[in-house]
C-alpha positions in Angstrom: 2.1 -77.8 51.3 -0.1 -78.3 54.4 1.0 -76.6 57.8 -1.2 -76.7 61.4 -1.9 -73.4 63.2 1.2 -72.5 65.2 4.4 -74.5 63.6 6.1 -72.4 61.7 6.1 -73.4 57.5 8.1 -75.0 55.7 9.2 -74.0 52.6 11.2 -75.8 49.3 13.2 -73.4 47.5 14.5 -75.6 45.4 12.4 -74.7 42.6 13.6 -71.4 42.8 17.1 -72.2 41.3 16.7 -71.5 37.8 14.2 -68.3 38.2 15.9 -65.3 36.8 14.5 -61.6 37.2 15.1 -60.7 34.0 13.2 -60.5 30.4 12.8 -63.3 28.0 15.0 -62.4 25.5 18.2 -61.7 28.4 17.9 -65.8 29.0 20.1 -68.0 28.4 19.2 -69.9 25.1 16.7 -66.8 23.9 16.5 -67.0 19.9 18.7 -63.9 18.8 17.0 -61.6 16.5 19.3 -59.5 14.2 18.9 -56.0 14.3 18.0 -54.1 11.7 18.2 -50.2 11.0 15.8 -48.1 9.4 17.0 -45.9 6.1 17.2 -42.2 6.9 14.5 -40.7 5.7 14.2 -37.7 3.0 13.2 -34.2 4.1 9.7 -33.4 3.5 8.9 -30.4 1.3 6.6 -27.7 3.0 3.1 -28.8 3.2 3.7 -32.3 2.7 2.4 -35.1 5.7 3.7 -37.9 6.2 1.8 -41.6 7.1 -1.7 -41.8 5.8 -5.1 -39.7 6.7 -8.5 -40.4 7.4 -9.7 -42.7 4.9 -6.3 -44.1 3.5 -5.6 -47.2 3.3 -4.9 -49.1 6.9 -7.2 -46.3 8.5 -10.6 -47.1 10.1 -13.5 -46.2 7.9 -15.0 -42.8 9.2 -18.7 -42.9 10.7 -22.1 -42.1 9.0 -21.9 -38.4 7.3 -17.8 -38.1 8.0 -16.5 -35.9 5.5 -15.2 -38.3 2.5 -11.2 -39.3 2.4 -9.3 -36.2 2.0 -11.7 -33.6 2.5 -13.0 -31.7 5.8 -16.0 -31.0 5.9 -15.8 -27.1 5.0 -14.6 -28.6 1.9 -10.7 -27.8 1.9 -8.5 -30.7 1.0 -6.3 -32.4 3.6 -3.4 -31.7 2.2 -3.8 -27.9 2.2 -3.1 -25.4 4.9 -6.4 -23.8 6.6 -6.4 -20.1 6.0 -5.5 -18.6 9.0 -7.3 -15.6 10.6 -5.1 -12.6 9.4 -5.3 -14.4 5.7 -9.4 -14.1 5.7 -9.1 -10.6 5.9 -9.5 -8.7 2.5 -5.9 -8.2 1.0 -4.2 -5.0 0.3 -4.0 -4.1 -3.6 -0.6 -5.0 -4.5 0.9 -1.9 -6.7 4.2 -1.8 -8.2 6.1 1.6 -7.6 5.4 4.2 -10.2 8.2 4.8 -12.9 10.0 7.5 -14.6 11.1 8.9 -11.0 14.8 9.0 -9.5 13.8 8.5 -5.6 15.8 9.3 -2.4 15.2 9.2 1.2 16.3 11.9 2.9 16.2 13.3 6.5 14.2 16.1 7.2 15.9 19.7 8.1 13.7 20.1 11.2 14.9 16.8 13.1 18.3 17.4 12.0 18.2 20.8 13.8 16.9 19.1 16.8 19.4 16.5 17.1 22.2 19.6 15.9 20.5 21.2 19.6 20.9 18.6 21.5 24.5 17.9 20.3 25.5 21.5 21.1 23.9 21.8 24.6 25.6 18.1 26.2 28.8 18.0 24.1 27.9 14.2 23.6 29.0 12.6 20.3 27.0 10.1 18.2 28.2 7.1 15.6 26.3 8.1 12.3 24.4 4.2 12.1 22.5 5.4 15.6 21.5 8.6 14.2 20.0 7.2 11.1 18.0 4.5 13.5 17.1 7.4 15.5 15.4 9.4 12.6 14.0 6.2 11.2 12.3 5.6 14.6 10.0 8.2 13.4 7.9 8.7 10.1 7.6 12.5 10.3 11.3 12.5 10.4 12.5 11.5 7.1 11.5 12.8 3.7 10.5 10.7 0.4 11.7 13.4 -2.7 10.3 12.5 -5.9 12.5 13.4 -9.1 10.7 13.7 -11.9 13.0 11.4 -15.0 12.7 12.8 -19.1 9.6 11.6 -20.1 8.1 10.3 -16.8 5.1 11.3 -15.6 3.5 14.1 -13.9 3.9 15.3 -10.6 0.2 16.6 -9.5 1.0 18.3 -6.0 -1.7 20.4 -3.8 -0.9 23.6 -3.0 -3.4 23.3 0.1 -0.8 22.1 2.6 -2.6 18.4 2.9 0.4 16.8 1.5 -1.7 15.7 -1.6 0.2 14.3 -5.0 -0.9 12.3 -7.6 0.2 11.2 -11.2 -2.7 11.6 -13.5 -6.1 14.3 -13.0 -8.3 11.5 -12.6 -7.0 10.6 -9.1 -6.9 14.1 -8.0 -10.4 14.6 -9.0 -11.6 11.2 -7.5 -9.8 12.9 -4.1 -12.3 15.5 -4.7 -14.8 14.6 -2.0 -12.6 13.7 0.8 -10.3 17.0 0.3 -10.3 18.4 4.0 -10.6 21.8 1.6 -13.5 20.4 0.2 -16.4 22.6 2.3 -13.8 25.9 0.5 -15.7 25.2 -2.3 -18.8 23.5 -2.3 -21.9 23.5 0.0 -23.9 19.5 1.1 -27.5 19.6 1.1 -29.6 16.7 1.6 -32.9 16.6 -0.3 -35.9 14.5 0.9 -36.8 12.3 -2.4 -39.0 9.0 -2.6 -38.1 5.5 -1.2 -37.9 3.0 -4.1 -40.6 0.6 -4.5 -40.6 -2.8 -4.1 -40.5 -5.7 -2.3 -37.3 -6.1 -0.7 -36.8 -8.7 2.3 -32.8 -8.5 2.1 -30.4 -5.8 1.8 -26.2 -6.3 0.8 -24.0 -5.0 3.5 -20.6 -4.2 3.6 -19.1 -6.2 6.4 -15.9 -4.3 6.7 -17.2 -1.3 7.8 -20.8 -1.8 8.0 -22.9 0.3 5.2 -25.9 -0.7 3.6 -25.7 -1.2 -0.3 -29.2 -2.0 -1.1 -31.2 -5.5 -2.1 -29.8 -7.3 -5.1 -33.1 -7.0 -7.0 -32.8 -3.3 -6.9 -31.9 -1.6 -9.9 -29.6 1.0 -8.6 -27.5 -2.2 -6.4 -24.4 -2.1 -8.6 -23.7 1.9 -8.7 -24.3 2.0 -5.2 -21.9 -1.2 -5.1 -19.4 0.6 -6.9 -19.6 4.3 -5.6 -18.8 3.0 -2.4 -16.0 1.0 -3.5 -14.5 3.8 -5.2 -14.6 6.2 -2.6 -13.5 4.1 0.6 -12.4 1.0 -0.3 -10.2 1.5 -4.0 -6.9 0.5 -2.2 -8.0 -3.3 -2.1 -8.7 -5.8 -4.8 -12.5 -5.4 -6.3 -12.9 -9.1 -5.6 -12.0 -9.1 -2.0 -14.7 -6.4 -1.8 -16.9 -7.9 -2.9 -16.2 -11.0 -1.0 -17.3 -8.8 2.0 -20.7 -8.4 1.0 -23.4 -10.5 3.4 -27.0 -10.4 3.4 -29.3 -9.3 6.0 -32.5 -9.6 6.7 -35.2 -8.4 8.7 -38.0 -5.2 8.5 -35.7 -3.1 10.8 -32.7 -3.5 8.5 -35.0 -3.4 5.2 -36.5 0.5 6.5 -33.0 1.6 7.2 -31.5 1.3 3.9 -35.3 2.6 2.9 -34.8 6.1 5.2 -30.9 6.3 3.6 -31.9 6.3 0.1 -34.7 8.8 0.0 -32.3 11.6 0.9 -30.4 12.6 -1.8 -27.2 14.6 -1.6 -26.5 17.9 -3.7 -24.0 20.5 -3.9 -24.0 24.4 -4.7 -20.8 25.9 -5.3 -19.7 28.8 -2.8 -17.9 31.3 -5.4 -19.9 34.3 -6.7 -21.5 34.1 -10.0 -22.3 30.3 -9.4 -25.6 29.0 -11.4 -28.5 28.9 -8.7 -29.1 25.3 -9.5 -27.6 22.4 -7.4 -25.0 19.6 -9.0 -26.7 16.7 -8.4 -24.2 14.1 -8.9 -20.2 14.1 -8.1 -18.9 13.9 -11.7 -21.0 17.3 -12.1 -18.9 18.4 -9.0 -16.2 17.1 -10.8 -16.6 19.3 -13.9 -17.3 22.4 -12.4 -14.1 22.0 -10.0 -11.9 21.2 -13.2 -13.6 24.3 -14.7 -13.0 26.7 -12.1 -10.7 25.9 -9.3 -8.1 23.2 -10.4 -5.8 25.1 -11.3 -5.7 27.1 -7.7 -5.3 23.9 -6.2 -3.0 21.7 -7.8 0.1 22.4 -9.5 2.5 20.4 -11.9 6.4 20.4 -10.5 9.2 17.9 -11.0 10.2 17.8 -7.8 8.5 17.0 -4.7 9.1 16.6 -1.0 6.9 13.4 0.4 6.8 12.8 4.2 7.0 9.9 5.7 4.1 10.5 7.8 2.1 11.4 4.8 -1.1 9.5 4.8 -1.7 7.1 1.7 -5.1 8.3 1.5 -3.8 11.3 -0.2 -1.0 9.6 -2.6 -1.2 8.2 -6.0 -1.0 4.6 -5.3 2.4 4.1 -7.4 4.1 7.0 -5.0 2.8 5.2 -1.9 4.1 1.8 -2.8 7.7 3.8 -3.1 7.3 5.3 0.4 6.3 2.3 2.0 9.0 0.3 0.0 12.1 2.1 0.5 11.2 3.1 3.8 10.9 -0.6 4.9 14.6 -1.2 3.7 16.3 1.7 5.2 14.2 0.9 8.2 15.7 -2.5 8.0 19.3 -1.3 6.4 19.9 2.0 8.8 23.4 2.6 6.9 21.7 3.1 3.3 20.8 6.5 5.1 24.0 7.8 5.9 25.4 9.3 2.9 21.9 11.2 2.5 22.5 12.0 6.7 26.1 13.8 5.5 24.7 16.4 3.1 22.2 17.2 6.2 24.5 17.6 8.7 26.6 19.8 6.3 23.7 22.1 6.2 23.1 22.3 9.7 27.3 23.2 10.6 27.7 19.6 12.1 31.0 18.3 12.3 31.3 14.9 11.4 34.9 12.4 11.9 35.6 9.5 11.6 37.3 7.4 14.2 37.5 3.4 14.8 36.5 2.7 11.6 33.0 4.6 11.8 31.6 7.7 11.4 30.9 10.3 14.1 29.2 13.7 14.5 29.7 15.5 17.8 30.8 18.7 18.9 34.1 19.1 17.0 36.2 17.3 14.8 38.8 15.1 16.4 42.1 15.8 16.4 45.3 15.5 18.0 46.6 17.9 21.1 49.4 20.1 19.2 52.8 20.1 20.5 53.1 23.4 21.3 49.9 23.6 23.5 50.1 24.1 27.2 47.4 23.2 29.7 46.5 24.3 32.6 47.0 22.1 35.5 43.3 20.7 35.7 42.8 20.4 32.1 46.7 18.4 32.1 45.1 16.0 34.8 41.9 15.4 33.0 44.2 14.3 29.8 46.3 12.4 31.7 43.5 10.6 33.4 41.7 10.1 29.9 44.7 8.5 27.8 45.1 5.8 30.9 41.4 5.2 31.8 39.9 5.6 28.2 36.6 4.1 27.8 35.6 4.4 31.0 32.7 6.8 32.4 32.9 10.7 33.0 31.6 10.4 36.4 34.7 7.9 37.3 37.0 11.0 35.9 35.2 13.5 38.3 35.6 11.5 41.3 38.9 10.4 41.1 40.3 14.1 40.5 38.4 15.7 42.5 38.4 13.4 45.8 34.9 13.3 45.9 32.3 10.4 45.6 29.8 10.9 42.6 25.6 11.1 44.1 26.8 13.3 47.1 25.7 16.5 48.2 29.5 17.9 47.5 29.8 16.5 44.3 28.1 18.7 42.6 30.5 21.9 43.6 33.3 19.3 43.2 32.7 18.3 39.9 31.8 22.1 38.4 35.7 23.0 37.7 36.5 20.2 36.4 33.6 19.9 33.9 33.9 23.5 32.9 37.5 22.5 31.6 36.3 19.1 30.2 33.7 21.2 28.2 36.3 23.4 26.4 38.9 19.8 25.7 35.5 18.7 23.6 34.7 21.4 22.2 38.6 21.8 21.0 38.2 17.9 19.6 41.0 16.7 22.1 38.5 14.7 24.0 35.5 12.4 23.2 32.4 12.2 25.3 30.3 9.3 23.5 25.7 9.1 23.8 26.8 6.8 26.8 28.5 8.9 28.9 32.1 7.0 28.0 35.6 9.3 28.3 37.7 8.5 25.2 41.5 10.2 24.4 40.8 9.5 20.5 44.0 10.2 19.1 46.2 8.3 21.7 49.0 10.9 21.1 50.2 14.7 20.6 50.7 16.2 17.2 54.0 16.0 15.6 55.2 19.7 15.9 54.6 21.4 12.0 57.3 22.1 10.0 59.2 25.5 10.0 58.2 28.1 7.0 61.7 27.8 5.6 61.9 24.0 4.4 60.2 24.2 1.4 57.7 21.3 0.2 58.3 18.7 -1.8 56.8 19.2 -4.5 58.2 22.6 -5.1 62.0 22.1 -3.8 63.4 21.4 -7.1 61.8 24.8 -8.5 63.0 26.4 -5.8 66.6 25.5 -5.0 66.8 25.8 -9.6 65.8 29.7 -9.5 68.0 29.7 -6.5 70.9 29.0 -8.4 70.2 31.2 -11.3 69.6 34.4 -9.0 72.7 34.1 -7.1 75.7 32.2 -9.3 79.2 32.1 -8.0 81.2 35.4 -6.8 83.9 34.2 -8.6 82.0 34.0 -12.1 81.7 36.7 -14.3 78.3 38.1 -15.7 77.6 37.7 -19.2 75.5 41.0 -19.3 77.0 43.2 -16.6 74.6 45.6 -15.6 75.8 49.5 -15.6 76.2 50.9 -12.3 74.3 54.3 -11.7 76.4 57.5 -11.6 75.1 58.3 -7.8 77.4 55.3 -6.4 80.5 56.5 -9.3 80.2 59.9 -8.0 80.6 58.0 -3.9 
């Protein structure tokens, strides 16, 4: 279509008429496809993938050095989970909780005089579950009692006040060195002795917490390798230790270990009459405190009292594993503790009720306002006020009786009668003054007025109203067995 500068074009639309703004298969005439639906698919199991990897089939050939199909290139398979960061660290020494013991958690009598304190002094009341989250919020704050079963094993407790128990002498005499009452007993001395010879260009460190072992080619590598185990690192596998031995080189590492080694370490016992020569190894240490001072320290009972805070340095491995187990699950289940949490409270005078289906401990005991009570006028109101606006807060009570808002200067001198008299309806149990500052009337009601001494009780009325018949029979009746009459009232 040709058009000169100036006319305005001219355009044919006609071959416009069959153009539809729309996709191919919308037209008219388009081939219809069927649709077809895909069959649900079964949930994977954990750890599988689905579709194929690297190297599968319908997967583009890796480059030049790719790790082969299947297999990264730190040598893990495909398939398997990386190990993450908190798995590469050495595991803890799984040990199965000791036998031949009955265990129970207990709270401890100090925090339940604490709590006892603070119950007195605010008149607040507590639901049981909240006290036994309360003393399981803290590890010094529960016990762990131990009792000894027939023929279970030995209780080895300290006598030094370190919290110290094991179950056979060999672990109390491998605590030996790290006793904080060790220095009671036994002097350190380091003596200056020869470096060993040799060529050593590497030397086995510990990587978890940095000590030198020696080089491998040393003869005295494995006791050192052990010695240390045993007396920092026992509570993990041996094969994770070990897996945390690297290799360092260099001269400055090399005369480190040198300038460690050629000091020896000795002890001299500290009691009088000791042998002037020095023990020059720890099982000698051993011997002579088995010898001489065991039996001050340790003592063999069949009950003992663990704390939770107890450190599991200075536990038989068996006892720890039943601390840390059972305090886990009370942790976890706070109403295992309660029945324990009763027998405490018993000791310590604390009331305990229960009311709503749950048990309580407050200031008093719960109970009913008798029938025969009279109130004073402000204690009357303060009921009255309770058993319509139960549930609602102590402040509310104050400011509504008294006329004055709560947070003022006034309230303070407003409020003092009426909590004075609120004080003595809790401690009487006729009120209830919940940990949130909540007004309850618990019982809802007075008390039924008691029955009168002269209707006898049940169970005894048929007794009763029997020998009342045989004392007293009919005037009109005459006695079998009449009784003489004295000669005073003959002679009247």
């Amino acid at each position: 279509m040709r058009f000169n500068m100036g006319e305005k074009p001219q355009f044919d639309l006609s071959e416009l008429t069959d153009f539809r703004f729309a996709p191919d298969w919308a037209k008219e005439g388009a081939p219809t496809t069927p649709i077809t639906y895909r069959e649900p698919r079964e949930p994977r199991k954990v750890g599988e993938r689905r579709g194929n990897r690297l190297g599968g089939p319908g997967r583009r050939p890796g480059r030049d050095g790719a790790a082969p199909a299947g297999e990264r290139r730190d040598g893990t398979n495909r398939g398997e989970r990386r190990p993450r960061r908190e798995d590469r660290r050495p595991a803890r020494r799984t040990v199965k909780p000791a036998e031949g013991f009955r265990v129970e958690l207990r709270p401890t009598n100090s925090s339940l005089e604490v709590f006892a304190k603070e119950v007195q002094e605010h008149k607040r009341a507590f639901p049981l579950l909240s006290v036994a989250s309360f003393i399981m919020s803290g590890k010094d704050r529960y016990d762990l009692v131990f009792m000894r079963l027939e023929n279970g094993p030995m209780l080895i407790h300290s006598k030094k006040g370190d919290g110290a128990c094991w179950l056979t002498q060999e672990e109390a005499l491998a605590y030996l060195p790290k006793a904080p009452w060790f220095s009671e007993f036994y002097t350190t001395e380091q003596l200056q002795t020869d470096p060993p010879k040799g060529a050593f260009s590497a030397i086995a460190k510990c990587s978890l917490g940095g000590e030198l072992i020696g080089p491998n080619n040393w003869h005295g590598y494995q006791a050192a390798l052990m010695q240390l185990y045993r007396t920092k690192y026992s509570r993990m596998p041996l094969d994770d230790f070990k897996n945390s031995i690297v290799t360092e080189k260099g001269e400055e590492t090399v005369a480190q270990w040198q300038q460690q080694v050629s000091t020896k370490p000795v002890w001299r016992p500290t009691r009088e009459g000791a042998a002037e020569a020095p023990l020059e190894s720890l099982k000698d240490v051993q011997a002579d405190f088995l010898a001489n001072h065991y039996a001050d320290v340790y003592e063999v009972v069949d009950k003992v009292f663990v704390n939770g805070a107890t450190p599991a340095a200075v536990l038989s491995p068996g006892l720890e594993a039943h601390l840390y187990t059972q305090a886990s699950r009370t942790r976890e289940h706070p109403q295992i503790l309660i029945p324990n949490l009763c027998h405490g409270m018993a000791r310590t005078h604390m009331p305990i009720f229960k009311w709503q289906g749950n048990h309580y401990t407050g200031p008093s005991r719960v109970r009913a306002i008798p029938a025969d009570t009279t109130l004073a006028d402000r204690m009357s109101a303060i009921v009255a006020w309770a058993k319509e606006h139960s549930g609602e807060r102590v402040d509310a009570m104050f400011a509504a009786l008294s006329g004055t808002a709560a947070g003022t200067e006034e309230s303070t001198q407003a409020f003092a009668p009426y909590a004075a008299d609120l004080i003595w309806l809790l401690e009487q149990g006729f009120l209830v003054v919940m940990n949130d500052n909540t007004l309850w009337f618990p019982k809802g009601e007075v008390a039924p007025p008691a029955p009168t001494r002269e209707q006898p009780h049940r169970k005894h009325a048929g007794k009763s109203r029997s020998k009342a018949k045989k004392a007293a029979p009919p005037a009109d009746t005459p006695s079998a067995n009449p009784e003489p009459q004295s000669p005073v009232e003959e002679s009247k």
